[in-house]
mmCIF file of the N, C-alpha and C atoms, coordinates in Angstrom:
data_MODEL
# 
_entry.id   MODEL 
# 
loop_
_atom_site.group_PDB 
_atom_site.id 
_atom_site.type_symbol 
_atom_site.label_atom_id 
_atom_site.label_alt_id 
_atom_site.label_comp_id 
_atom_site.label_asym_id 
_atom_site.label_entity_id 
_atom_site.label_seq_id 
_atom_site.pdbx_PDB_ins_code 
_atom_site.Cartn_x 
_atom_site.Cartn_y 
_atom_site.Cartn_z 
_atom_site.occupancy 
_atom_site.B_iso_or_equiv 
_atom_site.pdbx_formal_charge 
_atom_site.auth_seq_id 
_atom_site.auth_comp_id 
_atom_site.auth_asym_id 
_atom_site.auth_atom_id 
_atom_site.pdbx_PDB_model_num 
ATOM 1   N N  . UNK A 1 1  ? -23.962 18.758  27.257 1.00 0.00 ? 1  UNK A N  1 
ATOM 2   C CA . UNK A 1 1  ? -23.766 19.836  28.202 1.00 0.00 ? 1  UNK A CA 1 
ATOM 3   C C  . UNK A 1 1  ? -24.116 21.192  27.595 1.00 0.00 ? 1  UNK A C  1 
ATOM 4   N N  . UNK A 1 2  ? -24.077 21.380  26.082 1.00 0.00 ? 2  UNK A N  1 
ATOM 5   C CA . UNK A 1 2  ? -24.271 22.256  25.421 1.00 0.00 ? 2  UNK A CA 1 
ATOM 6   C C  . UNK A 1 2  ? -26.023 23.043  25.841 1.00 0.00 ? 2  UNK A C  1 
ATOM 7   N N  . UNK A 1 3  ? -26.616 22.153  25.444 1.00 0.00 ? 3  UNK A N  1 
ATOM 8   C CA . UNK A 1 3  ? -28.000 21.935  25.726 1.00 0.00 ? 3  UNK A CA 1 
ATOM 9   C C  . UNK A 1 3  ? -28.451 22.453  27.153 1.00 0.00 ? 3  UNK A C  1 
ATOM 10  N N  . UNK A 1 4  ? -27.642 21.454  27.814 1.00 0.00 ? 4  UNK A N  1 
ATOM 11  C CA . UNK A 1 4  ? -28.328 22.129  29.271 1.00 0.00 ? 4  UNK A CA 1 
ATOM 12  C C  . UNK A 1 4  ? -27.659 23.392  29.573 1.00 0.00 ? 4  UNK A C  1 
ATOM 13  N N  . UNK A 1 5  ? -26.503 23.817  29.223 1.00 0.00 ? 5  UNK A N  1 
ATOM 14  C CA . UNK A 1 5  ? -26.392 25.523  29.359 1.00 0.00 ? 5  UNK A CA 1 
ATOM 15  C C  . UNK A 1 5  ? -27.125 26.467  28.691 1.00 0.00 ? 5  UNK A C  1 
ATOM 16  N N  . UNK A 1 6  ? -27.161 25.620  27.883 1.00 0.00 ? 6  UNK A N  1 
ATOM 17  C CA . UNK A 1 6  ? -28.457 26.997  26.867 1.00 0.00 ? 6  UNK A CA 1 
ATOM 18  C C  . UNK A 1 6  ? -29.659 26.957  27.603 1.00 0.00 ? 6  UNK A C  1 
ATOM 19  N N  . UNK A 1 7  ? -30.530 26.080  28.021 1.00 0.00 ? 7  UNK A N  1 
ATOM 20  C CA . UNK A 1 7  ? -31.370 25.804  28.683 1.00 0.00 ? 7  UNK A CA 1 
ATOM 21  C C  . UNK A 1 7  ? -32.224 25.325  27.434 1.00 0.00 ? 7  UNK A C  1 
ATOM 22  N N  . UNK A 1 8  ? -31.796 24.290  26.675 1.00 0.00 ? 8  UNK A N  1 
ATOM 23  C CA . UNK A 1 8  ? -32.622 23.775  25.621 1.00 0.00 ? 8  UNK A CA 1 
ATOM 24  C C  . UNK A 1 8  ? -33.299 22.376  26.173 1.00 0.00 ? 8  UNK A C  1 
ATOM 25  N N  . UNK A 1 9  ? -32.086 22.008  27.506 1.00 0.00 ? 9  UNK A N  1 
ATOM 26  C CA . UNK A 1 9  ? -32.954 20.962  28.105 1.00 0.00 ? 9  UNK A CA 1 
ATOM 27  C C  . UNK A 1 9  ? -32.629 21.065  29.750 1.00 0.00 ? 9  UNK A C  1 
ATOM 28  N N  . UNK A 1 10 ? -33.706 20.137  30.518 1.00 0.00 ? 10 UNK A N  1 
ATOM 29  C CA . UNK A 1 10 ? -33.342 20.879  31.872 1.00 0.00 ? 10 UNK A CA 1 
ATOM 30  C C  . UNK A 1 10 ? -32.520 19.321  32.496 1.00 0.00 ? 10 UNK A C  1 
ATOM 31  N N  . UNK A 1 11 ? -32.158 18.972  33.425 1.00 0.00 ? 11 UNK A N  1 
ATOM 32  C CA . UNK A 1 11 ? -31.388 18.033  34.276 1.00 0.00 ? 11 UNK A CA 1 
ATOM 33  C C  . UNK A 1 11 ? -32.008 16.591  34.419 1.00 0.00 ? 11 UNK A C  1 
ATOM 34  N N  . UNK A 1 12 ? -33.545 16.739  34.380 1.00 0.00 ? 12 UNK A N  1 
ATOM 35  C CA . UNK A 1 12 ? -34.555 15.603  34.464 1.00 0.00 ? 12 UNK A CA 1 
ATOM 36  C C  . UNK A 1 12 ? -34.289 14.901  33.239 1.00 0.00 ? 12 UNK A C  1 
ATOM 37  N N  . UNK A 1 13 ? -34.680 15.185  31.867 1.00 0.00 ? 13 UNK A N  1 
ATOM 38  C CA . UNK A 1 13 ? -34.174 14.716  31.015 1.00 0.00 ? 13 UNK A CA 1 
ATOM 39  C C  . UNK A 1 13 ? -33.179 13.861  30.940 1.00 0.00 ? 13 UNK A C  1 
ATOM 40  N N  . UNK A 1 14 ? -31.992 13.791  31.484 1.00 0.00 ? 14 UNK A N  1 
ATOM 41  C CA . UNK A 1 14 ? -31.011 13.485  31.446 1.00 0.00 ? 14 UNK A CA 1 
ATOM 42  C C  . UNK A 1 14 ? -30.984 12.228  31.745 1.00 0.00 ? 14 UNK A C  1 
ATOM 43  N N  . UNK A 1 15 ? -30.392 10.909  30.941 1.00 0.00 ? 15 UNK A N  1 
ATOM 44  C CA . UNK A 1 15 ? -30.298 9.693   31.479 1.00 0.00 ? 15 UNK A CA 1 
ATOM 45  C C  . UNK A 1 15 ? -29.738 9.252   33.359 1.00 0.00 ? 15 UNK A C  1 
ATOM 46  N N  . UNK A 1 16 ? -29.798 8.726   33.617 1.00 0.00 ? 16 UNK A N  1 
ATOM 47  C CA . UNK A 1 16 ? -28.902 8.259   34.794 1.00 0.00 ? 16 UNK A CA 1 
ATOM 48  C C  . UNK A 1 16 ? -27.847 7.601   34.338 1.00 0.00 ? 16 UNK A C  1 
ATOM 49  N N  . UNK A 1 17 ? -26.635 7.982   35.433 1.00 0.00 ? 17 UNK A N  1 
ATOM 50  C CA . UNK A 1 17 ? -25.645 6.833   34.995 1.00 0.00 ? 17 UNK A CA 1 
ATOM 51  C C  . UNK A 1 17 ? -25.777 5.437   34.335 1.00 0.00 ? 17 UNK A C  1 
ATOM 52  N N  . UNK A 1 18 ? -26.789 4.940   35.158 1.00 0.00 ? 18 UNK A N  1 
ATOM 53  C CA . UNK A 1 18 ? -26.590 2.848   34.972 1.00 0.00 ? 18 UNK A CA 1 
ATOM 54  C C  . UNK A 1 18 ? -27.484 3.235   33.747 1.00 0.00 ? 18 UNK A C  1 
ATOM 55  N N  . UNK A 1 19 ? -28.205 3.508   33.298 1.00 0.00 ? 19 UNK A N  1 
ATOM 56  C CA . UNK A 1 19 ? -28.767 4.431   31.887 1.00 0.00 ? 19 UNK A CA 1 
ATOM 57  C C  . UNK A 1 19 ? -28.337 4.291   30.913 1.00 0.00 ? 19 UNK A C  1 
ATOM 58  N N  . UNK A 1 20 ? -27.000 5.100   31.069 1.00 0.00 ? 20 UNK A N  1 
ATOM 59  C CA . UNK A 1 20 ? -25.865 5.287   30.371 1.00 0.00 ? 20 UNK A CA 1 
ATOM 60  C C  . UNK A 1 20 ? -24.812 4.607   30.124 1.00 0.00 ? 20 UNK A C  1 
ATOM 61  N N  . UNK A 1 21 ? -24.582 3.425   31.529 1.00 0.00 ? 21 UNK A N  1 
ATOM 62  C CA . UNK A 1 21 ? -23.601 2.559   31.292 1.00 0.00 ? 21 UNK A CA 1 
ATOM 63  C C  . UNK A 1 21 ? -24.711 1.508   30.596 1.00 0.00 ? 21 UNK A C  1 
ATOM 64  N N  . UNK A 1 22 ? -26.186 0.923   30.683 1.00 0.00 ? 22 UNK A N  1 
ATOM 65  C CA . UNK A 1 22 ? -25.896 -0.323  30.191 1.00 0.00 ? 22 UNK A CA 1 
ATOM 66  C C  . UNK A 1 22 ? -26.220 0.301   28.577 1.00 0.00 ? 22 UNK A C  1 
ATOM 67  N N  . UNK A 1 23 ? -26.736 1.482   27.868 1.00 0.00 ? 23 UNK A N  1 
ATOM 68  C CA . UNK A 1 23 ? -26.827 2.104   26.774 1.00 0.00 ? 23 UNK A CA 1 
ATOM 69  C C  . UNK A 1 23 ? -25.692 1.318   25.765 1.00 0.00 ? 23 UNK A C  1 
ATOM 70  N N  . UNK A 1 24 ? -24.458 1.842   26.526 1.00 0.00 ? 24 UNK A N  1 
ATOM 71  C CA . UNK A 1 24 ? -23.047 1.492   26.125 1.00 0.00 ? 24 UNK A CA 1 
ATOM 72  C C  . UNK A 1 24 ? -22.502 0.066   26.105 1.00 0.00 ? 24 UNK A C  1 
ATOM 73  N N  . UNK A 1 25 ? -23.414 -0.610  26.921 1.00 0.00 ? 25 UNK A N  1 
ATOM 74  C CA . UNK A 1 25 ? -22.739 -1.910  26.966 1.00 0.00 ? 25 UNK A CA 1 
ATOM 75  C C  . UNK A 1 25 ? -23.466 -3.024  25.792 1.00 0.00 ? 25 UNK A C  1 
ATOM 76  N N  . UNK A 1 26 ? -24.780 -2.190  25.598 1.00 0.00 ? 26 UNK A N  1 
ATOM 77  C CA . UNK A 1 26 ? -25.970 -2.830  24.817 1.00 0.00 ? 26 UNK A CA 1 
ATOM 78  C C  . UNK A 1 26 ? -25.216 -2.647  23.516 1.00 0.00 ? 26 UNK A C  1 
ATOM 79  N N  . UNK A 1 27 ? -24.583 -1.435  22.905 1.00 0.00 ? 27 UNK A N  1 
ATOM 80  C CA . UNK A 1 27 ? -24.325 -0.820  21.497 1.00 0.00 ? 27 UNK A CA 1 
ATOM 81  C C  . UNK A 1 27 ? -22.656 -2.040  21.699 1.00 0.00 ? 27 UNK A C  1 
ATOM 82  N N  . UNK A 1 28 ? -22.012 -1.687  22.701 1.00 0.00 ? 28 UNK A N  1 
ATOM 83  C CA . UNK A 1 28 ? -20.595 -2.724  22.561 1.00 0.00 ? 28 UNK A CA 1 
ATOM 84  C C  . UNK A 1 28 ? -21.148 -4.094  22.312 1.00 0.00 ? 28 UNK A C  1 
ATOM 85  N N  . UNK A 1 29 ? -22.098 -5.228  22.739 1.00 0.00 ? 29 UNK A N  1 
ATOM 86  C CA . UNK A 1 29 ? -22.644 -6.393  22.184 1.00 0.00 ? 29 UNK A CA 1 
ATOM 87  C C  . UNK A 1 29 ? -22.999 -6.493  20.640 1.00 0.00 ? 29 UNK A C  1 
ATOM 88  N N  . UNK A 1 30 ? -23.471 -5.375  20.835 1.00 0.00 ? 30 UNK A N  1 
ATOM 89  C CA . UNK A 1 30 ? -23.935 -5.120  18.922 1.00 0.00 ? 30 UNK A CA 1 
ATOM 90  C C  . UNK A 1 30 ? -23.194 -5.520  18.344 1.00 0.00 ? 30 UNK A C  1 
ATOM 91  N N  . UNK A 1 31 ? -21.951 -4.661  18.564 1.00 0.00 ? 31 UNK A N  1 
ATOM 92  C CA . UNK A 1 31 ? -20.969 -4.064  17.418 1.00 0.00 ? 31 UNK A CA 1 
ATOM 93  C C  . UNK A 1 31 ? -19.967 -5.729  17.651 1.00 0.00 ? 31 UNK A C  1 
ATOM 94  N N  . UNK A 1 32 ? -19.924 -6.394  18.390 1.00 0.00 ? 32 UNK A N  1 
ATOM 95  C CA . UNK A 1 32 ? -19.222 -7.206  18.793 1.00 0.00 ? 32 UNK A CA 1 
ATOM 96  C C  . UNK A 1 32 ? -19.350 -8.218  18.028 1.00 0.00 ? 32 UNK A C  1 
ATOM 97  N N  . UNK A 1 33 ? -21.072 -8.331  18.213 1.00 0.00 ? 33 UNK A N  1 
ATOM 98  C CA . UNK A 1 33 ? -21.323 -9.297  17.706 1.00 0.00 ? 33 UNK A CA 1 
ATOM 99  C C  . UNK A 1 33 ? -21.448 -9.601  16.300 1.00 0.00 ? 33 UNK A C  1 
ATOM 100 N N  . UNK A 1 34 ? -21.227 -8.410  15.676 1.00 0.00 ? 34 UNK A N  1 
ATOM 101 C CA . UNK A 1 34 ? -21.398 -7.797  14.239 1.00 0.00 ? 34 UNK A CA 1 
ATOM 102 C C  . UNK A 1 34 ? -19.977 -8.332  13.921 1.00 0.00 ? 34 UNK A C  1 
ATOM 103 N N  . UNK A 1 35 ? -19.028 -8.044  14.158 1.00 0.00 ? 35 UNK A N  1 
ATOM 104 C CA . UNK A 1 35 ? -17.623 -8.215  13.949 1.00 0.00 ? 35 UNK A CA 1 
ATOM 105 C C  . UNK A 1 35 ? -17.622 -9.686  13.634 1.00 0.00 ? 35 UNK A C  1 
ATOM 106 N N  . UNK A 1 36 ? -17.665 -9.928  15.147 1.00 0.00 ? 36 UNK A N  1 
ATOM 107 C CA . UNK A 1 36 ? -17.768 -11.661 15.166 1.00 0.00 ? 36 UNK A CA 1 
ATOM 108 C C  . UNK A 1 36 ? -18.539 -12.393 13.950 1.00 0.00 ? 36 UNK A C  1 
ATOM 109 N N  . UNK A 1 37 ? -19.448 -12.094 13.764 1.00 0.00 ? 37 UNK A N  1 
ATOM 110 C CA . UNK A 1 37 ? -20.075 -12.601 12.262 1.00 0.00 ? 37 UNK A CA 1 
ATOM 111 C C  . UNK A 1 37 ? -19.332 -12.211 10.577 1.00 0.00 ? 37 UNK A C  1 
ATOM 112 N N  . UNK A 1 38 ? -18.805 -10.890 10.821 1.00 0.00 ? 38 UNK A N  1 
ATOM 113 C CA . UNK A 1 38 ? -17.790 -10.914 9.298  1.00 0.00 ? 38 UNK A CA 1 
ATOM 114 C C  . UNK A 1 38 ? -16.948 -11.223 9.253  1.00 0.00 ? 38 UNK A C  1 
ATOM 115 N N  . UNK A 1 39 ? -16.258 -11.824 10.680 1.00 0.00 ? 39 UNK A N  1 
ATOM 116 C CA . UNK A 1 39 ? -14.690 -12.609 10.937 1.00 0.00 ? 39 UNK A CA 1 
ATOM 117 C C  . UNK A 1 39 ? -15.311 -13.783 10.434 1.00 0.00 ? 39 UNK A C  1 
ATOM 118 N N  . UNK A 1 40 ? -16.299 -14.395 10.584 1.00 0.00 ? 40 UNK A N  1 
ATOM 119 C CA . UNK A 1 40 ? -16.942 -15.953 10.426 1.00 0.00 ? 40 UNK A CA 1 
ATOM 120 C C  . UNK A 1 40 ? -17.198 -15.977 8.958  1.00 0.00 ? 40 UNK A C  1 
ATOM 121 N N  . UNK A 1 41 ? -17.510 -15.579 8.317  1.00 0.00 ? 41 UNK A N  1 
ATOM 122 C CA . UNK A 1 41 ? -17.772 -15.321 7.270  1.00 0.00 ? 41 UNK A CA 1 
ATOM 123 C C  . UNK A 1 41 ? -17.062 -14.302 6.116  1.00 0.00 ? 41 UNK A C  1 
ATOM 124 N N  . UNK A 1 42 ? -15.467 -14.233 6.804  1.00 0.00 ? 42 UNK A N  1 
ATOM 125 C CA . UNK A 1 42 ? -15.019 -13.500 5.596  1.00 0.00 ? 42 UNK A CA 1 
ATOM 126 C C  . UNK A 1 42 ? -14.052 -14.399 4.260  1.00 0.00 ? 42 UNK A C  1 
ATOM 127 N N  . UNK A 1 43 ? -14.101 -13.911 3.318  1.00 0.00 ? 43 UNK A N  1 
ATOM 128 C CA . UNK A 1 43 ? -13.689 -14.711 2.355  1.00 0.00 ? 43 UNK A CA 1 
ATOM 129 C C  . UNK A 1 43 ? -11.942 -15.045 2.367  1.00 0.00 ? 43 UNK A C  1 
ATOM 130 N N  . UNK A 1 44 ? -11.662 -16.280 2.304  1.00 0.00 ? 44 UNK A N  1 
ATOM 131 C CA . UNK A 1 44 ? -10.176 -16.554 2.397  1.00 0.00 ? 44 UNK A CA 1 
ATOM 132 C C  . UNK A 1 44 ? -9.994  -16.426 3.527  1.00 0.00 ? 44 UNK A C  1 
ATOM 133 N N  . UNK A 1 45 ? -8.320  -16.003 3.518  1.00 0.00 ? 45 UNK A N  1 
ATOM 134 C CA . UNK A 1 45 ? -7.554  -15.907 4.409  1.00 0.00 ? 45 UNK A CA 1 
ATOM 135 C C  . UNK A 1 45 ? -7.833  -14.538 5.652  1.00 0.00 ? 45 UNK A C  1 
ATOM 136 N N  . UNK A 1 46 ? -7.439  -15.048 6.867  1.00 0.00 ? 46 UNK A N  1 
ATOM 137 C CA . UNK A 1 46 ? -7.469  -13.762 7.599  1.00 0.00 ? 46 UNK A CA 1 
ATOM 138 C C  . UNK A 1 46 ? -5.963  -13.430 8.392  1.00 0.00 ? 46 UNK A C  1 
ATOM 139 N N  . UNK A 1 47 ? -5.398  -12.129 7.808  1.00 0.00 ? 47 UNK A N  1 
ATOM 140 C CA . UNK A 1 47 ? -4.228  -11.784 8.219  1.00 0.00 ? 47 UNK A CA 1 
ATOM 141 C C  . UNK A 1 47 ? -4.223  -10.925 9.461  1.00 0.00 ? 47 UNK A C  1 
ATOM 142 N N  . UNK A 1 48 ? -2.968  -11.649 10.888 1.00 0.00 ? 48 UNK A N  1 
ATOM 143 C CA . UNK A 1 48 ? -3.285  -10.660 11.304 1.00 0.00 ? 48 UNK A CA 1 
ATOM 144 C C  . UNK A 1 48 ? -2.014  -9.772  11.844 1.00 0.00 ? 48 UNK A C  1 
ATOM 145 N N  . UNK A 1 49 ? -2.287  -8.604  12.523 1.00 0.00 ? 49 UNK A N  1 
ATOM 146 C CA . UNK A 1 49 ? -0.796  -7.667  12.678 1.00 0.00 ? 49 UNK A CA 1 
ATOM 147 C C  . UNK A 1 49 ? -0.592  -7.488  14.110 1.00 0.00 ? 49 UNK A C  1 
ATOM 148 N N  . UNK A 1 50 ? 0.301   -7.215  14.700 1.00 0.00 ? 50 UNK A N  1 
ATOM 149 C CA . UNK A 1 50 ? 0.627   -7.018  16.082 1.00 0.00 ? 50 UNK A CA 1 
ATOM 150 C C  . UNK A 1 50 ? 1.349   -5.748  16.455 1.00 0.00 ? 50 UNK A C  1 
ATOM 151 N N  . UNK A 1 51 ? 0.909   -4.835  17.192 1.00 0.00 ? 51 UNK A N  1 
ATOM 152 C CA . UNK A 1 51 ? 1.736   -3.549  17.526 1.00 0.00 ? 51 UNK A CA 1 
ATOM 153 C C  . UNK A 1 51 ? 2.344   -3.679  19.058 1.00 0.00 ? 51 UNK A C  1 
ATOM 154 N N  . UNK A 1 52 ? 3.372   -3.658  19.660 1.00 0.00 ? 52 UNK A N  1 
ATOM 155 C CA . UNK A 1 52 ? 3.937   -3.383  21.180 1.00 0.00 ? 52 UNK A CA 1 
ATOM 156 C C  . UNK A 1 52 ? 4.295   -1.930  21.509 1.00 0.00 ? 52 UNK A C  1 
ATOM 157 N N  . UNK A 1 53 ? 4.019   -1.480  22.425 1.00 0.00 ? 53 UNK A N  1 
ATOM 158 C CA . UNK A 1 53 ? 4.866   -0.215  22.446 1.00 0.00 ? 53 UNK A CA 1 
ATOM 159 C C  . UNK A 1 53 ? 4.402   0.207   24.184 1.00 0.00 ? 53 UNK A C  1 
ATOM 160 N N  . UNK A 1 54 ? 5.151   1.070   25.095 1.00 0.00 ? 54 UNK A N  1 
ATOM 161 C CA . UNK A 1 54 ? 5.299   1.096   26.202 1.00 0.00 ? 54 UNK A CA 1 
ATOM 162 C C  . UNK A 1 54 ? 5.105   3.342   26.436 1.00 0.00 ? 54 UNK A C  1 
ATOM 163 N N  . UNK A 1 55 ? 4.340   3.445   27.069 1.00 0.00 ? 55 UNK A N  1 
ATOM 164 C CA . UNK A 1 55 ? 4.234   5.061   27.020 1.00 0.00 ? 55 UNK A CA 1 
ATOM 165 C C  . UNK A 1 55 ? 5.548   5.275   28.061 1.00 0.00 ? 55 UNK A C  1 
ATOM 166 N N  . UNK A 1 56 ? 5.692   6.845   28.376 1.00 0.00 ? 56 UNK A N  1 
ATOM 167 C CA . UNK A 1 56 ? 6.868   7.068   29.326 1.00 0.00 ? 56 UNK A CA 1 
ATOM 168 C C  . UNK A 1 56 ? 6.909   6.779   30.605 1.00 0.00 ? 56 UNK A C  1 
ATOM 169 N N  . UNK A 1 57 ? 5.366   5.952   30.889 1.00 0.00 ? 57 UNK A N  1 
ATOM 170 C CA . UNK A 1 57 ? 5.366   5.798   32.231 1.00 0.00 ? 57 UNK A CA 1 
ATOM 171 C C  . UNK A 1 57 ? 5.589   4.195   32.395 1.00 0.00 ? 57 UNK A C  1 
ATOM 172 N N  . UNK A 1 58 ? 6.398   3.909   31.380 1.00 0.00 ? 58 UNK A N  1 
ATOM 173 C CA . UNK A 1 58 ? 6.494   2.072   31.561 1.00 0.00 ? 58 UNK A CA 1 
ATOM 174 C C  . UNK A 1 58 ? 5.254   1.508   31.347 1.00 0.00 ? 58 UNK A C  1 
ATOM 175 N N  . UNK A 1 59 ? 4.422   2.065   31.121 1.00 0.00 ? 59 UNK A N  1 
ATOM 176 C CA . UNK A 1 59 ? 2.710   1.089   30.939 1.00 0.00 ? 59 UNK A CA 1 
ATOM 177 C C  . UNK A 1 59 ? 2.690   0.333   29.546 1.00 0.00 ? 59 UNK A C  1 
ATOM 178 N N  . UNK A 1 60 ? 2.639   -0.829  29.148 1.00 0.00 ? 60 UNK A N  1 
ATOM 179 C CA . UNK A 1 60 ? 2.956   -1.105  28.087 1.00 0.00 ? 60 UNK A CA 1 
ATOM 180 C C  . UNK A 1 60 ? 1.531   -1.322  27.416 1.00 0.00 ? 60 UNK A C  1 
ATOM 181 N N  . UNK A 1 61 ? 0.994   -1.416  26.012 1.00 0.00 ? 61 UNK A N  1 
ATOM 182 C CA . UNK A 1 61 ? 0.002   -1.469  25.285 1.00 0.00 ? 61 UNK A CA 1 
ATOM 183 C C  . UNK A 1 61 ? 0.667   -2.807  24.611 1.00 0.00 ? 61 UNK A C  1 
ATOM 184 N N  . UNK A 1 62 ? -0.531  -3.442  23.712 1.00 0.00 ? 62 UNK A N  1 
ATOM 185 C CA . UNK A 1 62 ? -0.599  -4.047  22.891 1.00 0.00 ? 62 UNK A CA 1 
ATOM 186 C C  . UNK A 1 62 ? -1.708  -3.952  21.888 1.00 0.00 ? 62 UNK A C  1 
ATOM 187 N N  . UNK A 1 63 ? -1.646  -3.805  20.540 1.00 0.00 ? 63 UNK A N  1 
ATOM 188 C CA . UNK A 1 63 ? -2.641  -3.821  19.737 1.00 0.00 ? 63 UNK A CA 1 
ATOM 189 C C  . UNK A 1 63 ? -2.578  -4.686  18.500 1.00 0.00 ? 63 UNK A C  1 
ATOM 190 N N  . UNK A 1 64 ? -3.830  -5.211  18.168 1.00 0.00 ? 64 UNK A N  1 
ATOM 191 C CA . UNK A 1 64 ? -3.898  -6.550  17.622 1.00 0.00 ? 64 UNK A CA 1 
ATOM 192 C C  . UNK A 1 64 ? -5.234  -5.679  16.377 1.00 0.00 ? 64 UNK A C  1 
ATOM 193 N N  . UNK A 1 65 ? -4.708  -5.766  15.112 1.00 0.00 ? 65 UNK A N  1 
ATOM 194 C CA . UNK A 1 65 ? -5.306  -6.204  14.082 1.00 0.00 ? 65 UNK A CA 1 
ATOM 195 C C  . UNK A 1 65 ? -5.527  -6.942  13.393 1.00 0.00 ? 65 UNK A C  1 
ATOM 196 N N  . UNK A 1 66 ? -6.816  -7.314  12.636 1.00 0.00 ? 66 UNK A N  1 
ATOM 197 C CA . UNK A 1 66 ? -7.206  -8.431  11.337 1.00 0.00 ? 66 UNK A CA 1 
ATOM 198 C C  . UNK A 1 66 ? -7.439  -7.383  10.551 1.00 0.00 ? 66 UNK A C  1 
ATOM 199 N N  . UNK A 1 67 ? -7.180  -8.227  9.481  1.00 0.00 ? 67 UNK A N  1 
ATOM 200 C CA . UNK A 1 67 ? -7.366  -8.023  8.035  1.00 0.00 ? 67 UNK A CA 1 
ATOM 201 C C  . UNK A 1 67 ? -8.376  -8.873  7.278  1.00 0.00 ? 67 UNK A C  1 
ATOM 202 N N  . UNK A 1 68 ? -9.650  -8.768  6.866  1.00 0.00 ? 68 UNK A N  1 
ATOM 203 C CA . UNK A 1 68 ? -9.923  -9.815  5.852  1.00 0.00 ? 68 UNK A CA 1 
ATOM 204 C C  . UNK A 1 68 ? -10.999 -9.122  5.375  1.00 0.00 ? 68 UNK A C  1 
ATOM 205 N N  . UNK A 1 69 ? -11.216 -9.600  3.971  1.00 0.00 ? 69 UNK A N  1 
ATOM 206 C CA . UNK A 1 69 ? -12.646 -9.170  3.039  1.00 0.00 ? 69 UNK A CA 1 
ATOM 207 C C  . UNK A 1 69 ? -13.671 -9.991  3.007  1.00 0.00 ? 69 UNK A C  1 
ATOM 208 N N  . UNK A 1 70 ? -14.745 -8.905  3.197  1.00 0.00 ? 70 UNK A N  1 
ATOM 209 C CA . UNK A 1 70 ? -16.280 -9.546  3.184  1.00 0.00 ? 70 UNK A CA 1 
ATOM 210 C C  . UNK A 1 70 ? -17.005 -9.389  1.716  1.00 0.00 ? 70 UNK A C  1 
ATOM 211 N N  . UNK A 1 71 ? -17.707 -9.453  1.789  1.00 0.00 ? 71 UNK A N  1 
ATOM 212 C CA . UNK A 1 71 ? -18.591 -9.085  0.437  1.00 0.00 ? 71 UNK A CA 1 
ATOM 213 C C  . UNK A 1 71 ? -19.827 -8.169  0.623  1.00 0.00 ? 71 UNK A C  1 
# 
């Protein structure tokens, strides 16, 4: 947004939404699939941790970590 106020770029430029969403969905497969391969391949054991917790509006979260070393 910086850009287009300065007028360093004009509106055309600009991706389109579905552009932008599958951009994001392409880089989330990546990274996914990247993960998925050093979970497969990490050495030993894999530990993992669990967080619960609920914000003030009753909405509750859950978050799930691993632990393990690659080389």
């Amino acid at each position: 947004l910086l850009y287009l106020s300065d007028g360093k770029i004009d509106d055309t430029k600009l991706p389109h939404h579905t552009k932008i969403t599958q951009m994001v969905l392409d880089e989330y497969c990546r990274e996914y699939n990247r993960a998925k391969d050093d979970i497969k391949n990490a050495l030993g054991h894999i530990s993992m941790t669990t967080d619960l917790w609920s914000d003030p509006n009753h909405d509750s979260y859950m978050a799930v970590t691993a632990h393990f070393m690659t080389r």
